[in-house]
MARDOTI-74312 format. One record per residue (C-alpha): residue number from 0; residue in three letters; x, y, z. Coordinates in pm, 1 decimal. Layout:
BEGIN
+-----+---------+----------+----------+----------+
| num | residuo |       px |       py |       pz |
+-----+---------+----------+----------+----------+
| NUM |     ala |        X |        Y |        Z |
...
+-----+---------+----------+----------+----------+
This chain:
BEGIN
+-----+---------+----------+----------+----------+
| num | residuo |       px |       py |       pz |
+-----+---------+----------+----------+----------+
|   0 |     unk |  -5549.5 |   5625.4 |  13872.3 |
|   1 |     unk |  -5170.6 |   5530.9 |  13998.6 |
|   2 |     unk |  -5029.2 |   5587.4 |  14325.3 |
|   3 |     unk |  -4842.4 |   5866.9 |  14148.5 |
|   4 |     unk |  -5176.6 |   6026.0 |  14064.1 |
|   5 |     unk |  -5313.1 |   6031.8 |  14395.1 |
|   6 |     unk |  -5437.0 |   6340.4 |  14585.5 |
|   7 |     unk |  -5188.0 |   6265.0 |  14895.5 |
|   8 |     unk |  -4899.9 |   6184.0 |  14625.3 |
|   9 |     unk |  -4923.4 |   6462.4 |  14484.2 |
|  10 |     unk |  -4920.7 |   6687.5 |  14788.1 |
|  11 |     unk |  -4635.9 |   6487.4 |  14892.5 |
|  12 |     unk |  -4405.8 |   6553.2 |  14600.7 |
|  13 |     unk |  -4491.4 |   6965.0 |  14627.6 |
|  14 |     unk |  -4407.1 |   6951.9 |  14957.8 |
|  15 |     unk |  -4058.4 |   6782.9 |  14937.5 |
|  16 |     unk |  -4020.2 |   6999.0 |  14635.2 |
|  17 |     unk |  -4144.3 |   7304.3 |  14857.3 |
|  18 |     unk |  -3836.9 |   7211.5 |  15136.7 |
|  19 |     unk |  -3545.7 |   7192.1 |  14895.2 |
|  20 |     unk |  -3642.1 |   7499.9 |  14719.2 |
|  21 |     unk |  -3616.3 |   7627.8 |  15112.4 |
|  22 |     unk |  -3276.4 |   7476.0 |  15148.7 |
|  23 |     unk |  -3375.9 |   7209.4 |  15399.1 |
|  24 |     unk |  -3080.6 |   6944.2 |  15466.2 |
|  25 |     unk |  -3069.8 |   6640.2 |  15269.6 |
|  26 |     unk |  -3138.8 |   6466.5 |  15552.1 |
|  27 |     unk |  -3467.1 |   6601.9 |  15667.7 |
|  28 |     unk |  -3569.2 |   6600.4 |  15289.6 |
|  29 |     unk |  -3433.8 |   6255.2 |  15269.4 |
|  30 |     unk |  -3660.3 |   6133.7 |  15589.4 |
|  31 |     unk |  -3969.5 |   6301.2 |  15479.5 |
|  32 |     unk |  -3924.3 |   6187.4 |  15148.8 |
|  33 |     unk |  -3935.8 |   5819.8 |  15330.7 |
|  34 |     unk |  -4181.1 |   5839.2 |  15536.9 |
|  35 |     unk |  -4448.7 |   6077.5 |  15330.3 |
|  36 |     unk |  -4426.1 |   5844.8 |  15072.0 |
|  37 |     unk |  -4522.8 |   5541.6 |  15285.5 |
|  38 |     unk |  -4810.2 |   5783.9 |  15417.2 |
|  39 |     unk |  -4904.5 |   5789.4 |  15041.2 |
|  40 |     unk |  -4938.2 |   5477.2 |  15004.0 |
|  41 |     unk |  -5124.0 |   5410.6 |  15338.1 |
|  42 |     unk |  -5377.4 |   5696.0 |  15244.4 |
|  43 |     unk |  -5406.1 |   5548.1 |  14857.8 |
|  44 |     unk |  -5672.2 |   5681.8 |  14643.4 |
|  45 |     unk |  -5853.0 |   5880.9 |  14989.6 |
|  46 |     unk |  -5941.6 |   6243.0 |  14950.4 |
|  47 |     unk |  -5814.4 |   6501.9 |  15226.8 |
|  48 |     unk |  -6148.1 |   6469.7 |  15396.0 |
|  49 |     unk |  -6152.5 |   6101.2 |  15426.4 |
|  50 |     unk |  -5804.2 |   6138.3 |  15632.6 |
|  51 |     unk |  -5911.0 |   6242.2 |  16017.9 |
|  52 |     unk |  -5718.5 |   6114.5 |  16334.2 |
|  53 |     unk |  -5804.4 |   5748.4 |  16368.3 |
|  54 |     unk |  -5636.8 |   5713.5 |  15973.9 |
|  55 |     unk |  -5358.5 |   5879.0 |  16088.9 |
|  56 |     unk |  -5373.0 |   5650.0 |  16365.3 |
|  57 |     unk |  -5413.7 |   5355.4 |  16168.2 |
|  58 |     unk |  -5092.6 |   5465.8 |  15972.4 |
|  59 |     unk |  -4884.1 |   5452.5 |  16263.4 |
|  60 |     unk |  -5012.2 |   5105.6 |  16347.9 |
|  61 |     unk |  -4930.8 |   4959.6 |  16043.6 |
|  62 |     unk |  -4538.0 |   5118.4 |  16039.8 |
|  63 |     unk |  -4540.5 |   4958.3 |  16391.4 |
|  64 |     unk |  -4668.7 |   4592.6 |  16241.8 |
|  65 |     unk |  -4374.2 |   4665.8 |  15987.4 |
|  66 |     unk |  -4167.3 |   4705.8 |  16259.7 |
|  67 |     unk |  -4085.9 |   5019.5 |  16313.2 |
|  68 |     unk |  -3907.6 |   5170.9 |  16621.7 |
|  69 |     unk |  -4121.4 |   5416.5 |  16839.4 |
|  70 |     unk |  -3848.4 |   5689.9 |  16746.3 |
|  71 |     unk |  -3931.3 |   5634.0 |  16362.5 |
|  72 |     unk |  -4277.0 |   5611.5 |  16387.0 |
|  73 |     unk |  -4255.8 |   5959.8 |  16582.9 |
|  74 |     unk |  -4034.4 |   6089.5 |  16343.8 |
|  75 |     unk |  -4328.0 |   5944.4 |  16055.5 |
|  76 |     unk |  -4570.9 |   6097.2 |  16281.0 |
|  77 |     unk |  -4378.6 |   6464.7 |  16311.4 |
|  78 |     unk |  -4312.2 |   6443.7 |  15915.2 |
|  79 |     unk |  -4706.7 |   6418.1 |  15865.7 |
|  80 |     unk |  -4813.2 |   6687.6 |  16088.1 |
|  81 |     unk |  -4537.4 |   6901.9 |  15864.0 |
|  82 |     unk |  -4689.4 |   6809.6 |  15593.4 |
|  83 |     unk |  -5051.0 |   6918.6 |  15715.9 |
|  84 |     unk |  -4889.0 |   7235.3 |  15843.8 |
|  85 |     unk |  -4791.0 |   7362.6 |  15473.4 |
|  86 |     unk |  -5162.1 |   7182.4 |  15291.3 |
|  87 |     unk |  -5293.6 |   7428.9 |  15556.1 |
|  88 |     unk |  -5057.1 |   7748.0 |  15473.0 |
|  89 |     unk |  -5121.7 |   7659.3 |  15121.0 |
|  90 |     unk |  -5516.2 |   7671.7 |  15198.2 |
|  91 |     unk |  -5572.5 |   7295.0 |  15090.5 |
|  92 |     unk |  -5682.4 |   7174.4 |  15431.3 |
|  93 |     unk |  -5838.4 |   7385.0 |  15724.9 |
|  94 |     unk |  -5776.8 |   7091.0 |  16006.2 |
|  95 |     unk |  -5463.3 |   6901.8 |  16114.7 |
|  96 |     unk |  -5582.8 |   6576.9 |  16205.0 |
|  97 |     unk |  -5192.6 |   6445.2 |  16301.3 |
|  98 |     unk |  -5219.1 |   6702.7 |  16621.0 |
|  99 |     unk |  -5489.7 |   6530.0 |  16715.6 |
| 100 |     unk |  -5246.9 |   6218.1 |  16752.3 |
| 101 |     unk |  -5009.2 |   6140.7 |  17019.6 |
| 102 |     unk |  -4631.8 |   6118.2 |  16940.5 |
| 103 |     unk |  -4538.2 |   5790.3 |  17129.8 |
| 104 |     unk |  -4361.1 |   5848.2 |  17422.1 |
| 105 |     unk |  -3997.0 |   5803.8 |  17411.3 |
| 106 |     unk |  -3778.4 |   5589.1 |  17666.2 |
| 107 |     unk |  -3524.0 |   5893.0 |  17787.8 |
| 108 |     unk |  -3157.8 |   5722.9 |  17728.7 |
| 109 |     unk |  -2909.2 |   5871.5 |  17897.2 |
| 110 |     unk |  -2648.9 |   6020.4 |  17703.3 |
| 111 |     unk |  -2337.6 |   5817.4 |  17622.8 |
| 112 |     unk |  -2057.0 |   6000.9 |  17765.2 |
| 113 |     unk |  -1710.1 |   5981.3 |  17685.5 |
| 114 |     unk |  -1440.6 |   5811.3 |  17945.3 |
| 115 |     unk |  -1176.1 |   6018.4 |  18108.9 |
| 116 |     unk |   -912.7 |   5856.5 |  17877.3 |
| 117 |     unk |  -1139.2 |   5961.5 |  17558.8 |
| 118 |     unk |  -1108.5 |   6326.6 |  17684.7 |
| 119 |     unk |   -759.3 |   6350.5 |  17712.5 |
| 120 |     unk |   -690.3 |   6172.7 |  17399.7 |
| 121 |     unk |   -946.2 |   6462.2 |  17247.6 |
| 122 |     unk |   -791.8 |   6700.6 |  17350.7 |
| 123 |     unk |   -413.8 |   6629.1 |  17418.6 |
| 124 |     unk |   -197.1 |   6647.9 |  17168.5 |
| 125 |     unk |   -241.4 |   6807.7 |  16798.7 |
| 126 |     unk |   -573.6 |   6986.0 |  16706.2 |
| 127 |     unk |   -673.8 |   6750.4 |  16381.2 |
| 128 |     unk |   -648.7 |   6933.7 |  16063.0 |
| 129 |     unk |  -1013.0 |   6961.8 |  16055.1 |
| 130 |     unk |   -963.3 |   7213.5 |  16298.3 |
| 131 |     unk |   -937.3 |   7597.5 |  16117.9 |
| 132 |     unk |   -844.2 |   7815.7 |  16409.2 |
| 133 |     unk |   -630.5 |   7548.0 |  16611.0 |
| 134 |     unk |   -567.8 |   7773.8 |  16924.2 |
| 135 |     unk |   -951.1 |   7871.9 |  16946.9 |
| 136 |     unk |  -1099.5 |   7507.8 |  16878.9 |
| 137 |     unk |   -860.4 |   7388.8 |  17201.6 |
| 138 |     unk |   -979.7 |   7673.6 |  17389.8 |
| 139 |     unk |  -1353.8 |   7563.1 |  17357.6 |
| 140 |     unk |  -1287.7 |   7232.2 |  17460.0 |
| 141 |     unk |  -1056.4 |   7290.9 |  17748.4 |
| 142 |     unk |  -1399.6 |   7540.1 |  17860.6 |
| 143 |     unk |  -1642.9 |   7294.7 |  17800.9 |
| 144 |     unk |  -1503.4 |   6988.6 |  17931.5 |
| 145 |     unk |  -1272.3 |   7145.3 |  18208.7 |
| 146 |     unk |  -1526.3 |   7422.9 |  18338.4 |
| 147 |     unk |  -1868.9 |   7219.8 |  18185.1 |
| 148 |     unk |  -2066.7 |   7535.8 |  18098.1 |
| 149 |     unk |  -2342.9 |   7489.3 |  17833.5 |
| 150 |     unk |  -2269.1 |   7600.9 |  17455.1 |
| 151 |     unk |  -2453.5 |   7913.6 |  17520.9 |
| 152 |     unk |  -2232.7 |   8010.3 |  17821.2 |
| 153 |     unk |  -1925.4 |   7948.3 |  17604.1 |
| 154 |     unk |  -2053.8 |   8221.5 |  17348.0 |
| 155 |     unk |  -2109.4 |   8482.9 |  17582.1 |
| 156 |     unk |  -1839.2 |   8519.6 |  17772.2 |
| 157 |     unk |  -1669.1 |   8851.8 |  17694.9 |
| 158 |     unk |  -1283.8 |   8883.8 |  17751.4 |
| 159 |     unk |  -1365.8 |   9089.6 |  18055.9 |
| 160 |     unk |  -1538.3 |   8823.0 |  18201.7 |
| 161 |     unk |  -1216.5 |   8622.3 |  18288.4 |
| 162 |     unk |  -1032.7 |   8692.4 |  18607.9 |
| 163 |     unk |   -658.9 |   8556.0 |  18552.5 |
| 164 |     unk |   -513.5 |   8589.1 |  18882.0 |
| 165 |     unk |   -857.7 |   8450.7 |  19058.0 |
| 166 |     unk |   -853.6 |   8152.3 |  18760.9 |
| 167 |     unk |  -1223.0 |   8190.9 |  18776.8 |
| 168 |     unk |  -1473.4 |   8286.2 |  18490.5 |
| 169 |     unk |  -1785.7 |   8466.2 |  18503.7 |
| 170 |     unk |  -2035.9 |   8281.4 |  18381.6 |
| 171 |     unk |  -2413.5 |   8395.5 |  18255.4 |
| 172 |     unk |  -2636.2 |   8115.0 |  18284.4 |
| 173 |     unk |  -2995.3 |   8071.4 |  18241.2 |
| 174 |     unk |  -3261.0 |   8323.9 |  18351.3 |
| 175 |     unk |  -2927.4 |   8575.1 |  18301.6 |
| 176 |     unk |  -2806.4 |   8391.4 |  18665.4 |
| 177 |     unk |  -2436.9 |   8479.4 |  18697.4 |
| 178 |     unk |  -2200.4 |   8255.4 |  18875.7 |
| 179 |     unk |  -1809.1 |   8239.7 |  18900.7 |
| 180 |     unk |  -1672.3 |   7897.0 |  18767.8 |
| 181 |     unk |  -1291.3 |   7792.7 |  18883.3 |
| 182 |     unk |  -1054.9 |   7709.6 |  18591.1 |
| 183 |     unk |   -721.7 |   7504.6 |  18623.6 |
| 184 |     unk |   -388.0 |   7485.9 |  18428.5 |
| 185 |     unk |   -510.3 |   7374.7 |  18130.6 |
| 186 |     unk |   -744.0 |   7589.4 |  18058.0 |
| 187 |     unk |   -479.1 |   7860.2 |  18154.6 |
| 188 |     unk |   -246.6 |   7758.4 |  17899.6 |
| 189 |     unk |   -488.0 |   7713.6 |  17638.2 |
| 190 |     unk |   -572.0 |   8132.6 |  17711.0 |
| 191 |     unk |   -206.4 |   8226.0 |  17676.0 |
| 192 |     unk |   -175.9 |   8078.4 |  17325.2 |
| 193 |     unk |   -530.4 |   8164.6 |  17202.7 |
| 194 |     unk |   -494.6 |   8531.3 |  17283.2 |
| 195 |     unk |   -231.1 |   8670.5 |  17051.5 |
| 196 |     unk |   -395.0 |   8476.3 |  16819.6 |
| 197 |     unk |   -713.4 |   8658.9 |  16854.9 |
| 198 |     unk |   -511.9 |   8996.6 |  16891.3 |
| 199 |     unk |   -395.4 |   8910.6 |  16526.8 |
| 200 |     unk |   -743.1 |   8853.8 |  16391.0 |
| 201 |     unk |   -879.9 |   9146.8 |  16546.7 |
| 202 |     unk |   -620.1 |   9363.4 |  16449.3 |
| 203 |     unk |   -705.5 |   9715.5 |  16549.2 |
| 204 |     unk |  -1117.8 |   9632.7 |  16652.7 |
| 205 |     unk |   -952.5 |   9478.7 |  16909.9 |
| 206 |     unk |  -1104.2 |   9763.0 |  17160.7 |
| 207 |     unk |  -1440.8 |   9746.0 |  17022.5 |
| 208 |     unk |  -1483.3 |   9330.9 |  17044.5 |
| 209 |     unk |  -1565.9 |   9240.8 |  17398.2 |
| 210 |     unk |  -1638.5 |   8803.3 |  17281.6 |
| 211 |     unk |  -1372.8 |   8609.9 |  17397.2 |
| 212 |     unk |  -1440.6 |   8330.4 |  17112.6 |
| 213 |     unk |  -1395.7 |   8489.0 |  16805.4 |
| 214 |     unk |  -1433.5 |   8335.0 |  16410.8 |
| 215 |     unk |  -1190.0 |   8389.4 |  16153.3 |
| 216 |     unk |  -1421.3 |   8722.2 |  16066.6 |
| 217 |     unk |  -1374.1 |   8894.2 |  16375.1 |
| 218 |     unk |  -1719.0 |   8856.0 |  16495.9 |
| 219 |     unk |  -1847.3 |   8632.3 |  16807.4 |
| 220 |     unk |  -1873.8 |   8289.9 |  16746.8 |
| 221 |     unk |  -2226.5 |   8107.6 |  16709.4 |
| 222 |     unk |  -2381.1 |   7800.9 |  16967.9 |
| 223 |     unk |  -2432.7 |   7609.9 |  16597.2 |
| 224 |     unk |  -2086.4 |   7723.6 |  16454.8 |
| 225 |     unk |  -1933.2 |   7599.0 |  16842.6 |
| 226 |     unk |  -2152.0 |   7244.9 |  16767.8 |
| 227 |     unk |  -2031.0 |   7228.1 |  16406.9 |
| 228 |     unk |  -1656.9 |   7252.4 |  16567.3 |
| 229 |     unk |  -1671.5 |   7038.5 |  16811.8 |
| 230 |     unk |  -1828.5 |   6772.6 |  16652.2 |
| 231 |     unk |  -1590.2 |   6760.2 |  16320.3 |
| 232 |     unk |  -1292.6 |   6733.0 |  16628.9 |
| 233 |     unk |  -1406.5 |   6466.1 |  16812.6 |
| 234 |     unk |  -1527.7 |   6250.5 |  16521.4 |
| 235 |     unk |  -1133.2 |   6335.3 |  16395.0 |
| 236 |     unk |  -1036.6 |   6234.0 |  16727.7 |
| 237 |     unk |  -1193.4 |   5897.7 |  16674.3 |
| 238 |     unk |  -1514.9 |   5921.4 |  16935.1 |
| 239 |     unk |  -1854.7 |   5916.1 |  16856.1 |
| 240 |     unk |  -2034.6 |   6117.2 |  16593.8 |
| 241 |     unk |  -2289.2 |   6207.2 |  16835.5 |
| 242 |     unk |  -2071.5 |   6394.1 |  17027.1 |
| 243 |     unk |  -2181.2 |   6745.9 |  17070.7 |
| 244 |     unk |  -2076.4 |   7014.0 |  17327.4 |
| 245 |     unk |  -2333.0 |   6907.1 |  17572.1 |
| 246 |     unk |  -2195.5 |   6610.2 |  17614.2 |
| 247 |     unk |  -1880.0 |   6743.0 |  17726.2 |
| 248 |     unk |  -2056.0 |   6906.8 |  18009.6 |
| 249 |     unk |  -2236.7 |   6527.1 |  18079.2 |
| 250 |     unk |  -1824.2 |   6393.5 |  18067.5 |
| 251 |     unk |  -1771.4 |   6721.9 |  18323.9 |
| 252 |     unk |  -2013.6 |   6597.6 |  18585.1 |
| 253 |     unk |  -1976.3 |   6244.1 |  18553.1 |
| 254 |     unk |  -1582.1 |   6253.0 |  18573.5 |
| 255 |     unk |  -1562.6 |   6472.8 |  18876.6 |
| 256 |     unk |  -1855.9 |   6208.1 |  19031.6 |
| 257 |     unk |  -1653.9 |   5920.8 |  18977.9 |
| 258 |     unk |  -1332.1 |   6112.9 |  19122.1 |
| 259 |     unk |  -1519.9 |   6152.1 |  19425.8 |
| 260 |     unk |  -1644.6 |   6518.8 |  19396.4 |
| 261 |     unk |  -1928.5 |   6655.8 |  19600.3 |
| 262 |     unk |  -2332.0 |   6634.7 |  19418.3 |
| 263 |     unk |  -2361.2 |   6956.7 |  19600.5 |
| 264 |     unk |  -2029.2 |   7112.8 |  19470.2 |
| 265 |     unk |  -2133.2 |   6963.1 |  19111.1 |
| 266 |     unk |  -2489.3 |   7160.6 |  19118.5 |
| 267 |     unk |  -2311.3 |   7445.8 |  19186.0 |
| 268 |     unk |  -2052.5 |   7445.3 |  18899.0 |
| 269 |     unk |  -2281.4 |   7336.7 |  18656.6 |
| 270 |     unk |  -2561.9 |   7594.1 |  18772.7 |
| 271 |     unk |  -2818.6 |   7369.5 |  18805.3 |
| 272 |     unk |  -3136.3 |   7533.2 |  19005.9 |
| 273 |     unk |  -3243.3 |   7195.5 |  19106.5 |
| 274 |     unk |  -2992.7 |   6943.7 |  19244.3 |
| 275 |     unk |  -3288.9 |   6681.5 |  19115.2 |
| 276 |     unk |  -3121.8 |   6777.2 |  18782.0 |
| 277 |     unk |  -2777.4 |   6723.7 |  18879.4 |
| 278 |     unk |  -2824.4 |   6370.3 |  19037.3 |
| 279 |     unk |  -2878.8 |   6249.3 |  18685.3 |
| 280 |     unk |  -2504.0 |   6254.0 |  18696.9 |
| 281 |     unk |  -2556.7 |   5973.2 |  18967.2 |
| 282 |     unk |  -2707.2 |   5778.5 |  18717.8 |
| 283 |     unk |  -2453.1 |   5790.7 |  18464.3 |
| 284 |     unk |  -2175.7 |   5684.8 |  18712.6 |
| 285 |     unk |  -2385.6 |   5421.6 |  18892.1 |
| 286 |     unk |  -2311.0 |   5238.5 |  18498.6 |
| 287 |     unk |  -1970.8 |   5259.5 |  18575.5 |
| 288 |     unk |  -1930.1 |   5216.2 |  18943.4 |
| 289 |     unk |  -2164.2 |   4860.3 |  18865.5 |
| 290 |     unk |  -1874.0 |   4822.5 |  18629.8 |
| 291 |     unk |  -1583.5 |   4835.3 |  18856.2 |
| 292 |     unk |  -1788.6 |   4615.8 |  19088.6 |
| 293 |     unk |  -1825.3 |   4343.1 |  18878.1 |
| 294 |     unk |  -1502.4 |   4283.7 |  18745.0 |
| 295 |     unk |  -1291.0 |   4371.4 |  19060.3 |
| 296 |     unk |  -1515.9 |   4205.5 |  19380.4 |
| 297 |     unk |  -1448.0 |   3885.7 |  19449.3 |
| 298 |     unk |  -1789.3 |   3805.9 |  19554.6 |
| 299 |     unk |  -1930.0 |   3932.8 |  19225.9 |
| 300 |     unk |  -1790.3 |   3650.2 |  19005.5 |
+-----+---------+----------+----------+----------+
């Protein structure tokens, strides 16, 4: 019998056959290929009831001998129990032995966030061309980064919800907490020339669509479709591919830290319950304050 021919081999190659008649990205497929396939090979000629726990365990040992990182041996880990999810929808296996396994825990890194210079360059000047509804895109990013309300605060604010002459937005936040969050000139004149240009997609629904961030369709825009955006800007832009709206709220806090802003004033702009959460900001600055120190004070040379 080949490795081909085995049991787990076999399951293997239904189940990655299983995910791209489901339209799974090529990169999940492509990273369960990988790592099922080394599971394969670990499990070799075993039956399903031969695999419990402690060979699951022993499988993660040996990627970590190979020298594996603990993120892809939890990713190996996640793309096992997967697998044992579907054997057991498919009524091959009763028992999951990979939930009986712990995923190994994960240092937290704190999100890379961009510099104040990296924001303006994002978004001053020309939207990129990879930008389809120019007026819209700048919009979203002006919000995000110059009022640092989460993608799913973005997407539900209504047209009512802005008050022009208070240059304040109402917000909807988690656990449906509203708060009012200040906006400044930027964001102003990123409404005046996003506006007609929703008026002109809208045509006469105009009346009957209350989302202020509209697609090309007319209908509100999505938290994935806002990622998608975002992302494909600030890659054109030149920064980081792992850029994502979130991190334009990190950039939010941290900037107004570093400019001397108020923790307190911070939790409340970001809508934070917990100002435990907020003074993770304090962390991301401390990198940068430790910075300054070290290249400006003369006793730190």
């Amino acid at each position: 019998m080949t490795k081909a021919d085995t049991i787990v081999a076999k399951a293997v190659a239904d189940f990655i056959r299983h995910l791209r008649e489901r339209n799974a990205s090529p990169h999940t497929i492509k990273a369960y290929s990988r790592d099922l396939l080394l599971f394969a090979t670990y499990a070799g000629t075993r039956g399903w009831k031969q695999i419990d726990h402690i060979a699951v365990r022993g499988f993660l040992s040996q990627l970590y001998e190979k020298g594996l990182s603990k993120t892809s041996v939890a990713r190996a880990l996640a793309a096992v129990r997967s697998l044992y999810r579907w054997l057991a929808r498919e009524g091959v296996v009763e028992q999951n032995p990979a939930k009986l396994v712990a995923t190994p825990r994960l240092p937290k890194k704190l999100p890379r966030v961009p510099t104040i210079e990296e924001m303006n360059s994002v978004i001053d000047g020309q939207m990129p061309e990879v930008a389809a509804f120019p007026e819209r895109d700048r919009l979203m990013l002006e919000l995000l980064y110059g009022c640092g309300i989460r993608n799913s605060e973005l997407t539900g604010i209504n047209l009512d919800d802005i008050r022009l002459s208070a240059e304040a937005i109402l917000i909807r936040g988690k656990g449906k907490k509203e708060r009012y969050v200040p906006f400044g000139d930027s964001v102003k004149k990123a409404l005046t020339a996003y506006l007609p240009e929703r008026r002109k997609v809208l045509g006469v629904a105009t009346k009957h669509a209350p989302a202020l961030l509209i697609n090309r369709r007319g209908g509100r825009l999505t938290t994935r479709s806002v990622g998608r955006i975002i992302n494909k800007i600030a890659v054109a832009k030149g920064l980081s591919p792992d850029v994502h709206p979130h991190t334009l709220r990190h950039a939010f806090g941290t900037h107004m830290l570093e400019e001397g802003a108020d923790l307190r004033a911070i939790q409340e702009l970001l809508g934070h319950e917990r100002l435990a959460t907020t003074q993770r900001y304090t962390q991301l600055s401390m990198k940068h304050v430790l910075q300054v120190y070290d290249q400006t004070h003369p006793r730190a040379k």
